[in-house]
LOFIBA-459884 format. One record per residue (C-alpha): x negated, y negated, z negated; residue in three letters. Coordinates in steps of 0.25 Angstrom, whole numbers, padded with zeros to 4 digits, always signed. Layout:
! residues N
XYZALA...
This chain:
! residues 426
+0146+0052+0055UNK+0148+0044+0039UNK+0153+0054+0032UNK+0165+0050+0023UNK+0161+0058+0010UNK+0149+0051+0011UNK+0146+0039+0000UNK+0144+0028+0006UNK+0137+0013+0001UNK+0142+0007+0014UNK+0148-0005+0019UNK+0164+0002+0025UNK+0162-0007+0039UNK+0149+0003+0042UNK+0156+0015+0040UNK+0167+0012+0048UNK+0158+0007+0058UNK+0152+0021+0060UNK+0162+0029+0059UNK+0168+0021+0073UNK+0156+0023+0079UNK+0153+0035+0077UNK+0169+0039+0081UNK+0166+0031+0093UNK+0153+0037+0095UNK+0146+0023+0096UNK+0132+0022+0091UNK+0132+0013+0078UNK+0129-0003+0080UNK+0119-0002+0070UNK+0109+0006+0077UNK+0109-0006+0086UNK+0108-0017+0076UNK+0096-0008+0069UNK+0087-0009+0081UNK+0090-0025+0082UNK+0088-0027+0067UNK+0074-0021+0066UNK+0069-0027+0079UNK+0075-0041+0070UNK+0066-0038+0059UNK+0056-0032+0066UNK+0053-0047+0072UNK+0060-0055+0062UNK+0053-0064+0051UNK+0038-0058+0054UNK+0026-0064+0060UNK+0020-0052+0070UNK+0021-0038+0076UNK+0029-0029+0067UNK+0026-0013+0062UNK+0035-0004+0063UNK+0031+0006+0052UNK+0038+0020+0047UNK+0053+0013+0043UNK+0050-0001+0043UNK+0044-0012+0050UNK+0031-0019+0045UNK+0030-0032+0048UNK+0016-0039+0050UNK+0020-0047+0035UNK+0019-0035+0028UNK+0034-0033+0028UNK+0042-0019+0030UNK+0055-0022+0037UNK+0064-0007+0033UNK+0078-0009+0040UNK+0090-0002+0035UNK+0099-0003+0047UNK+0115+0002+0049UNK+0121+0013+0039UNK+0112+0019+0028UNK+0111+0034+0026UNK+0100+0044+0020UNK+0095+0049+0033UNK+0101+0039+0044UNK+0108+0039+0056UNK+0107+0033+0069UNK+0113+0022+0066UNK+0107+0019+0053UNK+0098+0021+0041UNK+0091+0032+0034UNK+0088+0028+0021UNK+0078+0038+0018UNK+0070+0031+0029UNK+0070+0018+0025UNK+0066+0025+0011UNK+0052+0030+0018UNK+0052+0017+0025UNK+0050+0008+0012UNK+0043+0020+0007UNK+0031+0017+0018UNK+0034+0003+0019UNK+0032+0003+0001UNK+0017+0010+0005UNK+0013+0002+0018UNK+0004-0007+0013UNK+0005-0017+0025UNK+0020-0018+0018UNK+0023-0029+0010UNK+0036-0032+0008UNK+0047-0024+0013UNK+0062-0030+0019UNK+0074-0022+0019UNK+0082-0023+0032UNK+0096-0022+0030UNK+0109-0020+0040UNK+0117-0011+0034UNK+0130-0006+0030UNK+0124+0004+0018UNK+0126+0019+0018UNK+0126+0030+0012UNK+0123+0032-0004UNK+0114+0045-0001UNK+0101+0039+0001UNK+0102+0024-0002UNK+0097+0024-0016UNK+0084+0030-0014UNK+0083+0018-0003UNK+0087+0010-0013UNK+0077+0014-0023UNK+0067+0015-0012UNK+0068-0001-0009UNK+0069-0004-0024UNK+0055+0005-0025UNK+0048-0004-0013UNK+0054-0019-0019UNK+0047-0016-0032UNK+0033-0013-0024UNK+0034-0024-0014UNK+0044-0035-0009UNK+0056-0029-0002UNK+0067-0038+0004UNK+0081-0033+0011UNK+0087-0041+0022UNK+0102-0039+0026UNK+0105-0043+0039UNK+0120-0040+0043UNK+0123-0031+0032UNK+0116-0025+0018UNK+0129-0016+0013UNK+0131-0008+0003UNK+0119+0004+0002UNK+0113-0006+0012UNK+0115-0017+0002UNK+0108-0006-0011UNK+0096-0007-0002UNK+0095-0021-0003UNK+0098-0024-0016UNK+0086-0016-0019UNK+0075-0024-0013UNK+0069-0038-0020UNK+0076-0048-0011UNK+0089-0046-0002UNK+0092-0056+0011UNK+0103-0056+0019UNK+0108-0062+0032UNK+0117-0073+0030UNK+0130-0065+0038UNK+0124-0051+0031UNK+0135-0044+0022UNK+0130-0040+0008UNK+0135-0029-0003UNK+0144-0020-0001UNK+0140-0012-0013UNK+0145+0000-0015UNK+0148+0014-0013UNK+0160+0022-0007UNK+0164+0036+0000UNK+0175+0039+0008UNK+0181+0054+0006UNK+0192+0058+0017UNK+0206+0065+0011UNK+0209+0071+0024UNK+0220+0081+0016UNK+0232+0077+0021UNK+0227+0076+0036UNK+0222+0091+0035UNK+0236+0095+0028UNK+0243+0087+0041UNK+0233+0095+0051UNK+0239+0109+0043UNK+0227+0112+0036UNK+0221+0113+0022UNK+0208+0113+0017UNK+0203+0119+0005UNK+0189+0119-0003UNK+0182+0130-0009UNK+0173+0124-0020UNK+0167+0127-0033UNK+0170+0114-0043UNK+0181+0102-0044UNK+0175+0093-0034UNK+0168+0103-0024UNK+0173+0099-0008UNK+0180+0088-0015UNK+0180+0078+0000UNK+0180+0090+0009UNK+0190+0084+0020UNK+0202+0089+0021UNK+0205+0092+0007UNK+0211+0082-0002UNK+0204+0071-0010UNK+0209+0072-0025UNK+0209+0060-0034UNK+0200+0067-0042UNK+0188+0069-0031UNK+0191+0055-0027UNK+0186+0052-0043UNK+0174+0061-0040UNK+0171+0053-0027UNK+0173+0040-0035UNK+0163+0045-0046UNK+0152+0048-0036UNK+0154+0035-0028UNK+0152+0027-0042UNK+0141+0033-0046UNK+0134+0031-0032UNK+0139+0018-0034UNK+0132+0015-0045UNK+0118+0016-0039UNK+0123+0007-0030UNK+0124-0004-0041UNK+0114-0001-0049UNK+0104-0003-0037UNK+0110-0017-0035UNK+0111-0021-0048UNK+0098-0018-0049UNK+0093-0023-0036UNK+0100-0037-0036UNK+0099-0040-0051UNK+0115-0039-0053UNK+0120-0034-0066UNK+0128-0022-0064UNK+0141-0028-0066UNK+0137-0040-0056UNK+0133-0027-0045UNK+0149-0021-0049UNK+0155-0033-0045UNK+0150-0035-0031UNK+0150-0018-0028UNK+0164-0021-0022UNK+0159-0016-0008UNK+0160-0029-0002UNK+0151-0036+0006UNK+0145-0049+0005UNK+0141-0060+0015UNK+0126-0063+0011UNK+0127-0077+0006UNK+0138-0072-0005UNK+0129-0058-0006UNK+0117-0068-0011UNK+0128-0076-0021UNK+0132-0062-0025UNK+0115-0058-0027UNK+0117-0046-0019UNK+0108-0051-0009UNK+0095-0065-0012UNK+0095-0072+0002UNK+0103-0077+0013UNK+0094-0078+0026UNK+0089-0072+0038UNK+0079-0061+0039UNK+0068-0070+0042UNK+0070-0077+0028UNK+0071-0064+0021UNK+0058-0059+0029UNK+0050-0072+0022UNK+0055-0071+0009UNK+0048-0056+0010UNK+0036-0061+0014UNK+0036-0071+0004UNK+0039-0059-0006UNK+0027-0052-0001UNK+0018-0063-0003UNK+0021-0065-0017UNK+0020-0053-0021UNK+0006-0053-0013UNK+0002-0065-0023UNK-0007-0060-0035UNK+0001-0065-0049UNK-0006-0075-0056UNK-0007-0068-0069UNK-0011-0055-0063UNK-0026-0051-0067UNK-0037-0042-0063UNK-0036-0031-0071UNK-0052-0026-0079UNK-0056-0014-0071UNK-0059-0001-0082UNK-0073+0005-0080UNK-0070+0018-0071UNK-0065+0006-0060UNK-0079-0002-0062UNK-0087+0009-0061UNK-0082+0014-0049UNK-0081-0001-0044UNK-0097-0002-0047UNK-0104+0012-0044UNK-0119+0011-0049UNK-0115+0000-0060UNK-0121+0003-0072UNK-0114+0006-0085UNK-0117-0008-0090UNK-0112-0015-0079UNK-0098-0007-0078UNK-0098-0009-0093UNK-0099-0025-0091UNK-0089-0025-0082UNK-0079-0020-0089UNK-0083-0027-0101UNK-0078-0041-0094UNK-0066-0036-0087UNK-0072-0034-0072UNK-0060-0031-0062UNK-0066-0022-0051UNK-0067-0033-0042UNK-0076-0041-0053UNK-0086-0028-0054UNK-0088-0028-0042UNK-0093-0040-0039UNK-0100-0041-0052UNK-0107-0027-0049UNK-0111-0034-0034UNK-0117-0044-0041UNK-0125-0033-0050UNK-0131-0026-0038UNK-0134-0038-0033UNK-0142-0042-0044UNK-0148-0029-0046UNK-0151-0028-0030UNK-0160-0042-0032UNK-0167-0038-0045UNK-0173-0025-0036UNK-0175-0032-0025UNK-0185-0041-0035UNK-0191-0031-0040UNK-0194-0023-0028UNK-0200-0037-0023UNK-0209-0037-0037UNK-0214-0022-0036UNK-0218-0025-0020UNK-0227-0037-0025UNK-0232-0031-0034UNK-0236-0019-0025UNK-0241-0030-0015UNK-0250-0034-0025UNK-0256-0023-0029UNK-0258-0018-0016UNK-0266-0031-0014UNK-0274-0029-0025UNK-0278-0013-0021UNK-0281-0019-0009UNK-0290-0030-0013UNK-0297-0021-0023UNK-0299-0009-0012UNK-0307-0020-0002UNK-0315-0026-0016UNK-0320-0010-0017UNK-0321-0005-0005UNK-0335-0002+0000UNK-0340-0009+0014UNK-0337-0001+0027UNK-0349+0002+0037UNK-0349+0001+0053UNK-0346+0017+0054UNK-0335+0016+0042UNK-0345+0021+0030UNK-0342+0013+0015UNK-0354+0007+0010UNK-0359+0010-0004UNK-0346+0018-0007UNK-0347+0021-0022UNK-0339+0027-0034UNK-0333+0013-0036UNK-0332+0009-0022UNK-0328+0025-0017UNK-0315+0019-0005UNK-0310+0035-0008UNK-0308+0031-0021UNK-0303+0016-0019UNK-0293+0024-0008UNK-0288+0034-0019UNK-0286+0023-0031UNK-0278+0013-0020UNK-0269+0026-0015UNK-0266+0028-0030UNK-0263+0015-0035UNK-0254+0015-0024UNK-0246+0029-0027UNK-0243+0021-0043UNK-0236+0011-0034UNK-0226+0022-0030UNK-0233+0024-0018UNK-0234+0038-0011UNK-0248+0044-0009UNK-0246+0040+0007UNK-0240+0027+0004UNK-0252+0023-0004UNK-0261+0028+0005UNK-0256+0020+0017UNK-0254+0007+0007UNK-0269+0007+0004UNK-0271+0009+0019UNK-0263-0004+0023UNK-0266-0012+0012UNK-0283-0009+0010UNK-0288-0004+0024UNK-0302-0007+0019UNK-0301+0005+0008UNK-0295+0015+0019UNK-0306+0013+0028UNK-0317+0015+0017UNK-0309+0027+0011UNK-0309+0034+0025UNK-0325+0031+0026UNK-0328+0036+0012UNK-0318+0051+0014UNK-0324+0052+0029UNK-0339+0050+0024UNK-0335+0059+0011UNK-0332+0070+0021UNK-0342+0067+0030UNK-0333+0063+0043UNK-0335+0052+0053UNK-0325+0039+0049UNK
């Protein structure tokens, strides 16, 4: 049940509303209207399957549609909206990357203080990171219009009713009803204005001052949010806080709200926001990268080519490519040389090769050398060849099997001379 002492940033026609409703034990219409308005913007203005995320729907444009439906209050009801909720929807929504833009959804008679500005901050927090429209669709009132104001661009239907700005509480005297009824109540307290309100006590002009000091002061937040929200002096936001509301094509005369249209017009003009703020600026330059960021751009660059680097300024992306471009050129460069160092092997092995068969002695039928001599001794050819290949970097077996393949002539008068040396049959 609303509770009287309650303050309230409200539109009166809500209130009453509930309280018949809830005397009749009716379920409120705008649980009803709720469900049809999200299935509206659920398939409304957008090109393809929508998401439904934690608090909000995601739309396939990169748009967070956040509704705040029926009566505002910090932790709900049935028939309408937490405010804390929607809070930790635009909290998830602000740190969804797939999010970008975000449309306030607004049928709403306002609510409660408590609460409302933390929501209101929390809008303000998002619109300065990415854009964040509101549309108004039957009503935006009072704490419902503070929410609006708050985001970079406010639509509304053309029969929605706007303003209502605000704040009010209600306080029961019910003194004389319990002095008819035979009975007096008393309070006990500790201070002046302690119990002031308790029902069935009298309201004193005094505690009625003390209820109007709290009220302004809230009130003042109020104005301030709008002032600064909708770009309205403070004097221009004090003349239209009257508490009345405002059909929308005055509310836009007025600048309490920027469009008149239907919410397919308001769900273009985000996307057009979005892609704006997608466009690079023209005067917006790479900025230099510093050294510890090239350096870990380009593991195994030298010193010199980091230091050349930040010398002219290189972004990131520009080292990169210019240290592709190094390894390539260093990659060729060895890729020449190795080509050089394997001719010249080729050659060499050529002429080893050429030298060894010049030397090498004439084999007999049964495999004997002929006129073997210190000059001529294959032992010896065979131990200079394996050597000269071993200088090349060869191993002892990789020589051996080299002088193998590239002099068979040598091998075969090397195996003659060790077998006759040591008097075996070849």
């Amino acid at each position: 049940m609303l509770k009287t002492a309650e303050i309230w940033a409200i539109h009166e026609d809500a209130v009453v509303r509930s309280f018949v409703e809830e005397a009749s034990g009716q379920k409120s219409q705008e649980e009803a209207k709720r469900v049809r308005y999200e299935s509206l913007v659920m398939a409304k203005g957008s090109s393809g399957s929508v998401f439904v995320e934690e608090g909000y729907v995601l739309t396939p444009e990169g748009i967070a549609i956040v509704g705040l439906y029926g009566p505002l209050a910090k932790f709900g009801s049935y028939y309408g909206t937490s405010t804390v909720r929607a809070r930790k929807a635009l909290a998830n929504a602000t740190n969804d990357d797939r999010v970008l833009g975000v449309m306030v959804a607004i049928d709403s008679p306002g609510g409660t203080v408590s609460g409302n500005k933390d929501l209101a901050d929390a809008i303000g927090k998002v619109a300065g990171v990415k854009p964040t429209h509101a549309f108004i669709e039957d009503l935006g009132a009072s704490a419902a219009y503070w929410l609006a104001s708050q985001t970079s661009h406010v639509s509304a239907g053309e029969m929605a009713l706007v303003g209502s700005i605000g704040t009010y509480m209600a306080i029961l005297d019910a003194s004389k009803f319990a002095e008819q009824k035979g009975f007096k109540v008393r309070v006990i307290k500790a201070g002046e204005f302690k119990g002031a309100g308790v029902p069935g006590t009298e309201i004193t002009d005094e505690q009625v001052a003390d209820f109007q000091r709290i009220v302004d002061e809230l009130n003042n937040h109020f104005l301030k949010a709008v002032s600064a929200g909708r770009k309205l002096s403070m004097s221009e936001t004090k003349k239209l806080a009257d508490g009345r509301v405002y059909v929308a094509a005055q509310a836009k005369q007025l600048g309490l709200i920027d469009s008149v249209g239907t919410y397919e017009a308001a769900y273009k003009q985000l996307l057009q926001a979005t892609n704006q703020k997608r466009k690079p600026m023209s005067n917006d330059k790479p900025q230099a990268a510093t050294l510890q960021e090239l350096e870990a751009a380009c593991p195994g660059a030298s010193a010199e080519f980091v230091l050349s680097q930040a010398k002219r300024g290189a972004t990131v992306s520009d080292a990169l490519g210019a240290y592709a471009q190094e390894l390539q050129s260093q990659a060729t460069k060895q890729a020449e040389e190795n080509a050089r160092l394997q001719r010249e092997l080729e050659e060499a092995r050529q002429s080893r090769t050429k030298q060894s068969t010049c030397g090498a002695p004439p084999l007999l039928e049964g495999g004997g050398a002929v006129g073997a001599s210190a000059e001529g001794d294959p032992i010896k050819q065979w131990n200079q060849e394996v050597k000269e290949n071993m200088k090349l970097g060869m191993s002892k077996q990789e020589a051996i099997r080299d002088v193998v393949a590239t002099n068979p002539e040598l091998h075969q008068a090397y195996l003659a001379a060790h077998n006759k040396r040591h008097n075996r049959e070849f």
